[in-house]
VEXRO-777608 format. One record per residue (C-alpha): chain; x negated, y, z; residue number from 1. Coordinates in Angstrom, 3 decimals. Example, Ala and Ser with C-alpha at 12.3 -4.5 7.8 and 13.67 -1.06 7.14 Angstrom:
# VEXRO-777608
A,-12.300,-4.500,7.800,1;
A,-13.670,-1.060,7.140,2;
END
This chain:
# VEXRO-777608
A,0.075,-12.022,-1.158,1;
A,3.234,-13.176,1.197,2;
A,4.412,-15.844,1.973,3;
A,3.932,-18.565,4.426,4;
A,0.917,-21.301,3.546,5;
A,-1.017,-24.303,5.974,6;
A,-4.122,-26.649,6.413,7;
A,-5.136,-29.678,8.537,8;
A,-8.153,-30.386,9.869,9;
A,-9.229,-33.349,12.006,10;
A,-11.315,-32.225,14.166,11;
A,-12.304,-35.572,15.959,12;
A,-14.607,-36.188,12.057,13;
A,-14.681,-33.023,11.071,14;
A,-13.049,-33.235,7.700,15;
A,-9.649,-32.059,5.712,16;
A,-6.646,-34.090,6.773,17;
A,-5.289,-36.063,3.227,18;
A,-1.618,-37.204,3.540,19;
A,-0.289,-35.521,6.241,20;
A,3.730,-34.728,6.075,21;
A,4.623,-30.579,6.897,22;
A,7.894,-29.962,7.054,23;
A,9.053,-25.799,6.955,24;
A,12.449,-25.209,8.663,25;
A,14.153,-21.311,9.125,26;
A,14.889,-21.567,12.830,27;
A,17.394,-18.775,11.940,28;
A,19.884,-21.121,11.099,29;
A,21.836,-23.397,13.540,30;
A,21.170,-26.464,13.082,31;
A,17.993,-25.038,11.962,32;
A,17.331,-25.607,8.253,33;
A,14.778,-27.229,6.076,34;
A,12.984,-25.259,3.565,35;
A,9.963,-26.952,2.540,36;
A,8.776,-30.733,2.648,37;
A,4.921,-31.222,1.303,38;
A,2.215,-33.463,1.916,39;
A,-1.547,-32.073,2.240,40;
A,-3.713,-32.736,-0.239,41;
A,-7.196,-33.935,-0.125,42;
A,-8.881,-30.474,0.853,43;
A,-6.069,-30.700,3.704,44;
A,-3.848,-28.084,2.301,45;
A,-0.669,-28.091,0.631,46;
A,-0.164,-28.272,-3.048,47;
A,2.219,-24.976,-2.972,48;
A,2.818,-22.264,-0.617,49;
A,5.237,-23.441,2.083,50;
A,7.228,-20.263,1.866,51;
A,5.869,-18.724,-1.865,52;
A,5.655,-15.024,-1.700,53;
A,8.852,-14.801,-4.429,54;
A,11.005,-16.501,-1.060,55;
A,8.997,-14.336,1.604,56;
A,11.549,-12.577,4.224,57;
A,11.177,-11.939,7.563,58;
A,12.247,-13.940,10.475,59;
A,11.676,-17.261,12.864,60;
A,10.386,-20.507,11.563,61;
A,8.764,-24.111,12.693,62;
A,6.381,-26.280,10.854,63;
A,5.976,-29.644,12.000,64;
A,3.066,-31.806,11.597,65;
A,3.710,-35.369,11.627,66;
A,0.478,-36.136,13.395,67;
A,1.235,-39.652,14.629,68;
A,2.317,-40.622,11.257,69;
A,-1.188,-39.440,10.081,70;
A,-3.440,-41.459,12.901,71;
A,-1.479,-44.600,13.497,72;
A,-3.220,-45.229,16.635,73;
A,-1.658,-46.630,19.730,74;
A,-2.808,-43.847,22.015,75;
A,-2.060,-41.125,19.829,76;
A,-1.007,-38.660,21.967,77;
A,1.570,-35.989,19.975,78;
A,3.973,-37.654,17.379,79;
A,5.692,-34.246,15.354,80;
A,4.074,-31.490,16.720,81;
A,6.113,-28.603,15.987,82;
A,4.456,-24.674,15.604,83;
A,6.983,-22.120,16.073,84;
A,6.081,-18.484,15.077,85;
A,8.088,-15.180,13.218,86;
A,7.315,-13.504,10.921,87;
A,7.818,-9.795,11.312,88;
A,6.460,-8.098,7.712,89;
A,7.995,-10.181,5.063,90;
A,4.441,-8.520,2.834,91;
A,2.330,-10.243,4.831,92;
A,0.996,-13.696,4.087,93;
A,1.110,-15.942,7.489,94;
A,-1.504,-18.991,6.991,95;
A,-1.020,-21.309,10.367,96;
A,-3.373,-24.203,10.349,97;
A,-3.238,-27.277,12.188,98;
A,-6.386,-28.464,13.890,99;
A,-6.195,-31.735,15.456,100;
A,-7.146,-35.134,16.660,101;
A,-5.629,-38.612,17.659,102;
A,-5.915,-36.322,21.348,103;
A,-5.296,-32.251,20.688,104;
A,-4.155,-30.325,18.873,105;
A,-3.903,-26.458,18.202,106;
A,-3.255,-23.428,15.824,107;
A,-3.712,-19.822,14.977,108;
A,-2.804,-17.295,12.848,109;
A,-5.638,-17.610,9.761,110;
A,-6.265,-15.496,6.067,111;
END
């Protein structure tokens, strides 16, 4: 399976973020363009791949997280925070999640 897909987790309660904007842009591109707009659903995923495997290619792209959007607090501490990554074998799937709190935030590559 290729393919680019997400989560978000808040890890201040330990749960699935529900709501959350993710925006997918090809950083390829100048001005660098939007591919995919989604919110997460209640398990804290995405309804549909970001990047389905039928779109998969190889090359440099950004999801942003609206974070502050998400906590609405007045000491939130990231507003968009944006993850930048490539991907090098269009075959592969990439899954970067999101794990964050009104405070942190941070990523990996995941299955």
């Amino acid at each position: 399976m290729a393919g680019i897909s997400t989560h978000v987790l808040d890890v201040s309660l330990g749960k699935p973020i529900a709501g959350m904007q993710i925006e997918l842009f090809d950083m390829g591109t100048q001005p660098p363009k939007l591919i995919h707009r989604a919110r997460t659903n209640s398990d804290g995923r995405t309804d549909t791949p970001m990047l389905p495997a039928a779109q998969a290619r190889t090359g440099d792209f950004e999801l942003r997280f609206w974070v502050a959007d998400y906590f609405r607090t007045p000491d939130v501490f990231a507003d968009i925070v944006p993850v930048r990554f490539t991907v090098a074998d269009a075959a592969q799937h990439y899954h970067v999640p999101l794990l964050c709190s009104p405070w942190s935030f941070g990523t990996y590559r995941g299955s």
